[in-house]
C-alpha positions as a LaTeX table, in Angstrom:
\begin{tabular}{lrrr}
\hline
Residue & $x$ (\AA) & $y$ (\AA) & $z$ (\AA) \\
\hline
Unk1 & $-9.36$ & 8.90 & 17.45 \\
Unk2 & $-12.43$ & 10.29 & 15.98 \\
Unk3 & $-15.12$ & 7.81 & 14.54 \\
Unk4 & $-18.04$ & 8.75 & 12.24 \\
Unk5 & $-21.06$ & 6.89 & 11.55 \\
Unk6 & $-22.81$ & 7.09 & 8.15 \\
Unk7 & $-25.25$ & 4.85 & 5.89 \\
Unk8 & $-25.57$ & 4.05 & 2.51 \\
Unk9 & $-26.46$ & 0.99 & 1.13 \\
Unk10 & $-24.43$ & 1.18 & $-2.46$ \\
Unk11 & $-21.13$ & 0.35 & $-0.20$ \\
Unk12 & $-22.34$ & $-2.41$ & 0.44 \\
Unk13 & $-20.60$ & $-5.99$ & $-1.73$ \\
Unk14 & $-20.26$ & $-8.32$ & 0.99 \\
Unk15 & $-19.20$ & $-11.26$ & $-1.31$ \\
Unk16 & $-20.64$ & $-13.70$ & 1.51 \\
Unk17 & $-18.66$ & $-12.24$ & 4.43 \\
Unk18 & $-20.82$ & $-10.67$ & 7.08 \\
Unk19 & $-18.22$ & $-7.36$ & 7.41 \\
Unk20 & $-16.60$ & $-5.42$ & 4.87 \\
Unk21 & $-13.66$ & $-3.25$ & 5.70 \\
Unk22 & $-12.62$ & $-0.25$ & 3.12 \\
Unk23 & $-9.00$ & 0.96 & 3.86 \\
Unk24 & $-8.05$ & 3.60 & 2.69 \\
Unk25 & $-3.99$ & 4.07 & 2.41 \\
Unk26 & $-1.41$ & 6.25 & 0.45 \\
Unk27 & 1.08 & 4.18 & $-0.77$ \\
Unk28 & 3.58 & 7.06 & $-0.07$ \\
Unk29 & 2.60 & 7.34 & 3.73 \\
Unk30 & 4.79 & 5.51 & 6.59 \\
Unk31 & 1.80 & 5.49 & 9.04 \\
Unk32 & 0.14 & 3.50 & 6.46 \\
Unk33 & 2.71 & 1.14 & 6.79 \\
Unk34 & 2.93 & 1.20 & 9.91 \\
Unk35 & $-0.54$ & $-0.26$ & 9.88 \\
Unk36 & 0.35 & $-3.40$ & 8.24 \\
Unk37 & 1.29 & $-5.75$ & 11.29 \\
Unk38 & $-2.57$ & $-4.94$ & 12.46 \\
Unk39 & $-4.43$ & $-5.45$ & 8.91 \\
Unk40 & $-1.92$ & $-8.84$ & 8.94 \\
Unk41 & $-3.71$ & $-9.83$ & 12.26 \\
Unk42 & $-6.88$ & $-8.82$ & 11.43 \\
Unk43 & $-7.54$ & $-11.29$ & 8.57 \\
Unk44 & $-5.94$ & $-14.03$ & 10.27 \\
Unk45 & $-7.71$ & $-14.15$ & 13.62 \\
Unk46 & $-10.97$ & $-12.58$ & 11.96 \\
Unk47 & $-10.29$ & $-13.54$ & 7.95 \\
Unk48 & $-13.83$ & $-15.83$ & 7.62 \\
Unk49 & $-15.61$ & $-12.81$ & 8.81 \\
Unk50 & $-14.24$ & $-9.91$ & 6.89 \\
Unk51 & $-13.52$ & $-8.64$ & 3.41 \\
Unk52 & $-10.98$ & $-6.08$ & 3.24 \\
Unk53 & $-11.05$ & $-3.27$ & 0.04 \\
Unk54 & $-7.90$ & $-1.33$ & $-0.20$ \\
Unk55 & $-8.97$ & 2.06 & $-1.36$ \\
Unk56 & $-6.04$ & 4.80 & $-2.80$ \\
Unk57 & $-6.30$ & 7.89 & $-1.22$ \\
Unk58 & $-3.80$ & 10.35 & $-2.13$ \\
Unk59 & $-3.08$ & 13.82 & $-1.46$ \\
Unk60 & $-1.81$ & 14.92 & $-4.41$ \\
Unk61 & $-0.35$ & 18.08 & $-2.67$ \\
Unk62 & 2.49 & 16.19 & $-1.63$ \\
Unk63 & 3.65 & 16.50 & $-4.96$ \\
Unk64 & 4.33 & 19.98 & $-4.34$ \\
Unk65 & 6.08 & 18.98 & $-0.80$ \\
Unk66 & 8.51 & 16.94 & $-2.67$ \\
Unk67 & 9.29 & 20.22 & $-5.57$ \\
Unk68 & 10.03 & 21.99 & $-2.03$ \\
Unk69 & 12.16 & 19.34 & $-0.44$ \\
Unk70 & 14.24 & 19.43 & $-3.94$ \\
Unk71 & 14.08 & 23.41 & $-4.01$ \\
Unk72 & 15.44 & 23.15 & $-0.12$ \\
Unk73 & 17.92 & 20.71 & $-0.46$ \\
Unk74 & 19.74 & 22.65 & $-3.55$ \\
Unk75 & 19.93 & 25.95 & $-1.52$ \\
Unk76 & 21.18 & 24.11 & 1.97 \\
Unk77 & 18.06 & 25.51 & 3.70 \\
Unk78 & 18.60 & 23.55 & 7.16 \\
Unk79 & 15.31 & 23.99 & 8.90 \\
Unk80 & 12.94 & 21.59 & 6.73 \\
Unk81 & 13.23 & 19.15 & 8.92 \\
Unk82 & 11.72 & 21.38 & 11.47 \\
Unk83 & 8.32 & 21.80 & 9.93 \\
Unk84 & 5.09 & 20.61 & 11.78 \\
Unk85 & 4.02 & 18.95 & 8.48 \\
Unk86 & 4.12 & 15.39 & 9.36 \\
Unk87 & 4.20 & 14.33 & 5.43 \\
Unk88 & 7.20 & 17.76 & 5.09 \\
Unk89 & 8.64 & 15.63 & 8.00 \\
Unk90 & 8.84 & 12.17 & 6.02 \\
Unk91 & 10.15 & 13.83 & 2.60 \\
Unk92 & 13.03 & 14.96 & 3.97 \\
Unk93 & 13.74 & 11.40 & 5.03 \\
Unk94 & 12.31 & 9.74 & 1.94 \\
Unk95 & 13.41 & 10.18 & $-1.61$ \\
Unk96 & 11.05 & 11.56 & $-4.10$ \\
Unk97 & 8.76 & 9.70 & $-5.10$ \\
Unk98 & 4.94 & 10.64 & $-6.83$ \\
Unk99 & 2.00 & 9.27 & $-5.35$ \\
Unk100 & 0.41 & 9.07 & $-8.25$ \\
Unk101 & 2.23 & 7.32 & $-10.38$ \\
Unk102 & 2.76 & 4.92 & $-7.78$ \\
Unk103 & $-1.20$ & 4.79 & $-6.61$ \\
Unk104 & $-1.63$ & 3.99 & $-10.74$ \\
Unk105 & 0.78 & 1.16 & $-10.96$ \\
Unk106 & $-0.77$ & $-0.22$ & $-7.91$ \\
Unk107 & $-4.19$ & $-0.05$ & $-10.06$ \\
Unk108 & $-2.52$ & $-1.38$ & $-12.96$ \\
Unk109 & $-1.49$ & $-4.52$ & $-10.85$ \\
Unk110 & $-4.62$ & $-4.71$ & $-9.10$ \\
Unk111 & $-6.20$ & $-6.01$ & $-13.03$ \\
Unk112 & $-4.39$ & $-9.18$ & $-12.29$ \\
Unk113 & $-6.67$ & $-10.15$ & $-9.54$ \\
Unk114 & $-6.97$ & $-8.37$ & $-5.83$ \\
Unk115 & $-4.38$ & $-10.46$ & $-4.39$ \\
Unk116 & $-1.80$ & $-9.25$ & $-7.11$ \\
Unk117 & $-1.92$ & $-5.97$ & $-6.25$ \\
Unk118 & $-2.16$ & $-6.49$ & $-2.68$ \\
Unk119 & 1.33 & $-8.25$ & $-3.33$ \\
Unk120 & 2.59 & $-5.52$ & $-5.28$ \\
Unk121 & 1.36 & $-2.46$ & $-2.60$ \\
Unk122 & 3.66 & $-4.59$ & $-0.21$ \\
Unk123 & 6.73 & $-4.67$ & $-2.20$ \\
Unk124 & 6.24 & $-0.79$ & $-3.44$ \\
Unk125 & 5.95 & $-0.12$ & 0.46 \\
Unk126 & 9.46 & $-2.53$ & 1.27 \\
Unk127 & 11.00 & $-0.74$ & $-1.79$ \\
Unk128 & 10.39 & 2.82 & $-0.56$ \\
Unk129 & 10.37 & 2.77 & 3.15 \\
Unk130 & 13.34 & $-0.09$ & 3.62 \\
Unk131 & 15.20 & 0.43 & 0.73 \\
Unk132 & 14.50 & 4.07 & 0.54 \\
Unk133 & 14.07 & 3.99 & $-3.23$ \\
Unk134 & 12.16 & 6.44 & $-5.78$ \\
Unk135 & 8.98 & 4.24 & $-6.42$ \\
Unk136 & 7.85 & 6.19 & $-9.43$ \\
Unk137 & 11.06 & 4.96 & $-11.12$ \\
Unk138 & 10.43 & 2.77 & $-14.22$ \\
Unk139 & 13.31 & $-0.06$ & $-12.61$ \\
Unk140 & 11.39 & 0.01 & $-9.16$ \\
Unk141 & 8.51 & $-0.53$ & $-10.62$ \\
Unk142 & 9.31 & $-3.29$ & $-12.68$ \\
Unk143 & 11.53 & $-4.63$ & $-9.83$ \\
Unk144 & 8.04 & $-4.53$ & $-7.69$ \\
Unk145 & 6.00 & $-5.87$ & $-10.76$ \\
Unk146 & 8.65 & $-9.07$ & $-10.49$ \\
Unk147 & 9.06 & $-9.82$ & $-6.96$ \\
Unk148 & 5.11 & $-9.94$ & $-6.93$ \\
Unk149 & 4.83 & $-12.04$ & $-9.61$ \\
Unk150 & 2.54 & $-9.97$ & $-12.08$ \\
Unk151 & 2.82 & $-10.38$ & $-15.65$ \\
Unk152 & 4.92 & $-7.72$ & $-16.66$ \\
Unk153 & 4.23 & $-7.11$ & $-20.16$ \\
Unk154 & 0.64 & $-6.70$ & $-18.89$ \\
Unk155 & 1.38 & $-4.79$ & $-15.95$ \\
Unk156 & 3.40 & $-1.80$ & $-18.28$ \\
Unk157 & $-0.02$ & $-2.02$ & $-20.84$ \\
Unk158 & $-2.14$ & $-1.73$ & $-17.82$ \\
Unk159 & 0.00 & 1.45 & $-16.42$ \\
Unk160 & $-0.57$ & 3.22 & $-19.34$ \\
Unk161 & $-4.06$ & 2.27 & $-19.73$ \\
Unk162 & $-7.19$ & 4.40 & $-19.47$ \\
Unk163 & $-8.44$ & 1.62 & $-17.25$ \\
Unk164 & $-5.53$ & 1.78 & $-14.33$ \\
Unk165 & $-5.99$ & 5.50 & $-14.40$ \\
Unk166 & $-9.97$ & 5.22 & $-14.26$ \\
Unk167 & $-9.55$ & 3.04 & $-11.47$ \\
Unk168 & $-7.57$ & 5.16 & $-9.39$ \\
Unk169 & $-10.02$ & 8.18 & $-10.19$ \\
Unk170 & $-12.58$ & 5.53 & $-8.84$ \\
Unk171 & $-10.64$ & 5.49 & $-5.52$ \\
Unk172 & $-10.29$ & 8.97 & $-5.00$ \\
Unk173 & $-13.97$ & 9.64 & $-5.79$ \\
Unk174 & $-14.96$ & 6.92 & $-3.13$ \\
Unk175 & $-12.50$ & 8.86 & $-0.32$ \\
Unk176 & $-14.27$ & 12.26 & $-1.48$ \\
Unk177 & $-17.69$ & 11.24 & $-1.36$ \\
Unk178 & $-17.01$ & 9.36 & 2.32 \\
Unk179 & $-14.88$ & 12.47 & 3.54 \\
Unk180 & $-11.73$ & 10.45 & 3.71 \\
Unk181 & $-9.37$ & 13.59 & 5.12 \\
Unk182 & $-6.55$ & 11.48 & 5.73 \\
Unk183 & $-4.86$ & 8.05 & 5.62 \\
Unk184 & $-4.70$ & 5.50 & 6.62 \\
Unk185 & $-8.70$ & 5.30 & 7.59 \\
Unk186 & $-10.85$ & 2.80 & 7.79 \\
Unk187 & $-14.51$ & 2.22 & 7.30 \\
Unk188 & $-16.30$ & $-0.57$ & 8.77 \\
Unk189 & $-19.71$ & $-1.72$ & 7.55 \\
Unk190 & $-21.77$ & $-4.79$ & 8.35 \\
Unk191 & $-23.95$ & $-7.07$ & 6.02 \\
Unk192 & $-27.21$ & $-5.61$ & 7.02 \\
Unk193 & $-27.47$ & $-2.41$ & 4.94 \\
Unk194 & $-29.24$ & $-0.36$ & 6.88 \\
Unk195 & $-26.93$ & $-0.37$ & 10.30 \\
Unk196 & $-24.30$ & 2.59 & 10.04 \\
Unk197 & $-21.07$ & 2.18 & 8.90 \\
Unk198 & $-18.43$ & 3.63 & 11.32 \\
Unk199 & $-15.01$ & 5.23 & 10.39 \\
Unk200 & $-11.55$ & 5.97 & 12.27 \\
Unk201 & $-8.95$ & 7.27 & 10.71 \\
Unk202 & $-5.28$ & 7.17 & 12.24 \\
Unk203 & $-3.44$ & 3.84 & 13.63 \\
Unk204 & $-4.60$ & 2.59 & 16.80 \\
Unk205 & $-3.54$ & $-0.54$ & 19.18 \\
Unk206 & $-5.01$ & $-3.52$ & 17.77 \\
Unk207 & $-7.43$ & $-4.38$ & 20.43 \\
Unk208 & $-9.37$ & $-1.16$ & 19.16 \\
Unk209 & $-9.89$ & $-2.77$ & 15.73 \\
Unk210 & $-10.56$ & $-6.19$ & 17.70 \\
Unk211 & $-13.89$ & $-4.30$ & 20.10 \\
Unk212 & $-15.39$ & $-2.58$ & 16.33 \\
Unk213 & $-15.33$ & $-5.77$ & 14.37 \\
Unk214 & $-16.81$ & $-7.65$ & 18.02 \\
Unk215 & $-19.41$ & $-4.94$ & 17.72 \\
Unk216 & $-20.10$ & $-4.58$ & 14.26 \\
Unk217 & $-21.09$ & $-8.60$ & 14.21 \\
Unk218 & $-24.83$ & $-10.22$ & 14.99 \\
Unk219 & $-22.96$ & $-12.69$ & 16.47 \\
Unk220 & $-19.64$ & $-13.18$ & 18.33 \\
Unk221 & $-17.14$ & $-14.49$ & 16.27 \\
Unk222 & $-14.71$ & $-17.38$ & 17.03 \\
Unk223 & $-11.64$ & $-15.87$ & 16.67 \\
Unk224 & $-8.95$ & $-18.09$ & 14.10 \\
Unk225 & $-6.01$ & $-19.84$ & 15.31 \\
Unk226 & $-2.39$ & $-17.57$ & 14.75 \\
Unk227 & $-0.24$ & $-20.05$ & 12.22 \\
Unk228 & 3.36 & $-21.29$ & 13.82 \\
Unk229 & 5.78 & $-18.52$ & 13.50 \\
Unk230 & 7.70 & $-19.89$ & 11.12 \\
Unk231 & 4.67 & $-20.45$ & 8.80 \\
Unk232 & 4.39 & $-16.46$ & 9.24 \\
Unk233 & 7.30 & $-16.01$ & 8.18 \\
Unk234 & 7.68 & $-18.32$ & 5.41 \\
Unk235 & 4.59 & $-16.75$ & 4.17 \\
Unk236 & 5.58 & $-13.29$ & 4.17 \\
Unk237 & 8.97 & $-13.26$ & 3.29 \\
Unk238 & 10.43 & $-10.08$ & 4.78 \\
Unk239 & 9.08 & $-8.58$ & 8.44 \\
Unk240 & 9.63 & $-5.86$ & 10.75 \\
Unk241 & 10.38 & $-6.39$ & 14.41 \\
Unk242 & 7.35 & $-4.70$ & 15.39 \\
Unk243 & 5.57 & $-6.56$ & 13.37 \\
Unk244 & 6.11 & $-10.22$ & 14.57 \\
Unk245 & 5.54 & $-8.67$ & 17.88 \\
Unk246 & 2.02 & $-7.38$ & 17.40 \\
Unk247 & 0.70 & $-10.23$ & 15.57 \\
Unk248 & 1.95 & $-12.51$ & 18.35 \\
Unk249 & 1.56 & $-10.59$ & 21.36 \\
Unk250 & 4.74 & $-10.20$ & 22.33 \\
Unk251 & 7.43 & $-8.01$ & 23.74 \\
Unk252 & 9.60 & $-6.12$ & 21.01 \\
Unk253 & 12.55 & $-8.24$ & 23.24 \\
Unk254 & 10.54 & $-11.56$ & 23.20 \\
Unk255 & 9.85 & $-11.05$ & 19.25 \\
Unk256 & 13.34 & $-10.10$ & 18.38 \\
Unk257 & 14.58 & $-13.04$ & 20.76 \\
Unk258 & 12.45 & $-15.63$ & 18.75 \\
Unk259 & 13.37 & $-13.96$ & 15.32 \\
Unk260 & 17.74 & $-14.27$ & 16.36 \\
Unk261 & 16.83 & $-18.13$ & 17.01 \\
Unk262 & 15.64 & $-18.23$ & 13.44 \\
Unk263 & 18.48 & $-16.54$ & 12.24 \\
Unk264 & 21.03 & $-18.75$ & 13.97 \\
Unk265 & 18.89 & $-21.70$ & 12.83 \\
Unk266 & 19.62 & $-19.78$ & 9.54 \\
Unk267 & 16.11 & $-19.80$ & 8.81 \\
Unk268 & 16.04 & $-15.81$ & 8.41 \\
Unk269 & 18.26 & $-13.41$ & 8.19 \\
Unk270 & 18.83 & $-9.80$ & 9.59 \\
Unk271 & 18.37 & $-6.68$ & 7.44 \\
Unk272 & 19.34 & $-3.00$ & 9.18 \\
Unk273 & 17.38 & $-0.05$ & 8.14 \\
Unk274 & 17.38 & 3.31 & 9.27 \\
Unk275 & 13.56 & 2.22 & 10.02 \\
Unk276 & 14.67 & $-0.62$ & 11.67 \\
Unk277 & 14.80 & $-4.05$ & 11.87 \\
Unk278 & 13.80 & $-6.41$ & 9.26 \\
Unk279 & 14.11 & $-10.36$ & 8.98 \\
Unk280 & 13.83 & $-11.51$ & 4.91 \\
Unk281 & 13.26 & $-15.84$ & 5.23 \\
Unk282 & 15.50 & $-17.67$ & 3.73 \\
Unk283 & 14.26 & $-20.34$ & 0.61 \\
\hline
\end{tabular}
């Protein structure tokens, strides 16, 4: 883990919460996803203390990774898989997709309000790394645009907006100017604006999240209440194993007990990936 400490005071929007988390994610990278489950627990044990700012933060070289993978696969070239290049590594398993058409449409959604684009990261993310679809396709996109519930007519204007593509440039100038090498990586700041802020970058057990916000606060805070598991579930439609077992604590056999009641209760049913495990509840 490596953590860096820095101050600047025009980071700082608190919006009345006394810490303010920027994450910064590629929408293209799995250990961004792999995140998730923690970010998930974060805001509901610690959600009247924090804001969280999803910041885009894309290396656009991996554009050129995926013109390789295509240049490989055509001439039978068996040893990509091989390569150290942990993002070489994921393209052979994931189809080709561009970052930055995806990090723009995220934008785009992101004009209908914070929560909408959240939404629409998290079906872009189900689309590519469950489904293992292109998400720079025009029918993902709109298939994303649907499930979370954007106006689509606006959401196709926005994409090819100035203002979508301003807004990503926004992002990336943010993960320059705060040396953002990699993703996902998160910067911590508190509401008093001349403390330092402190950044990690790379995924981490959850109780090292848990000690930074503990630390970053004046005050203790009295950690929230976890809903009913079926409330979690109801809420989120479509969860990993893993996931369900990190927010609640539990073995990867106690959570995937619990989850197989549900499904016999036919509350949820089971989804096989070549990622693994996923439970989609049932309306």
């Amino acid at each position: 883990m490596t953590a860096k400490h820095w101050t600047d005071s025009n980071w700082q929007d608190m919006e009345q919460k006394p810490l303010e988390i920027y994450l910064f994610v590629d929408p293209t990278c799995p250990d961004c996803w792999a995140l998730e489950p923690i970010i998930k627990k974060l805001n509901i044990e610690y959600g009247p203390y924090l804001r969280i700012k999803h910041v885009l933060s894309v290396d656009l070289s991996s554009l050129n990774n995926a013109r390789k993978k295509l240049y490989c696969k055509t001439k039978n070239i068996e040893d990509v898989s091989s390569k150290s290049n942990s993002i070489g590594k994921e393209m052979v398993d994931n189809p080709i997709t561009s970052p930055f058409v995806a990090s723009v449409a995220i934008k785009a959604a992101e004009l209908q309000g914070k929560r909408a684009g959240t939404r629409f990261l998290r079906m872009l993310q189900e689309q590519l790394f469950i489904k293992q679809l292109d998400v720079s396709d025009f029918d993902v996109l709109k298939m994303c645009a649907d499930e979370a519930k954007l106006d689509l007519d606006e959401f196709f204007q926005d994409m090819h907006s100035a203002s979508a593509s301003k807004a990503f440039q926004c992002d990336v100038k943010i993960a320059s100017e705060m040396d953002v090498e990699s993703t996902p990586t998160l910067v911590f700041f508190n509401e008093n604006i001349e403390d330092e802020g402190i950044k990690i970058d790379g995924v981490y057990p959850y109780e090292v999240y848990v000690q930074i916000v503990e630390e970053m606060l004046l005050n203790k805070p009295e950690k929230q209440q976890l809903p009913s598991m079926d409330a979690f579930l109801e809420k989120h439609k479509l969860v990993a194993t893993p996931e369900v077992a990190t927010v609640y604590n539990l073995s990867l056999q106690q959570a995937e007990k619990e989850l197989k009641k549900r499904m016999f209760q036919q509350k949820i049913e089971l989804i096989n990936t070549k990622h693994g495990a996923f439970w989609r509840h049932l309306e």
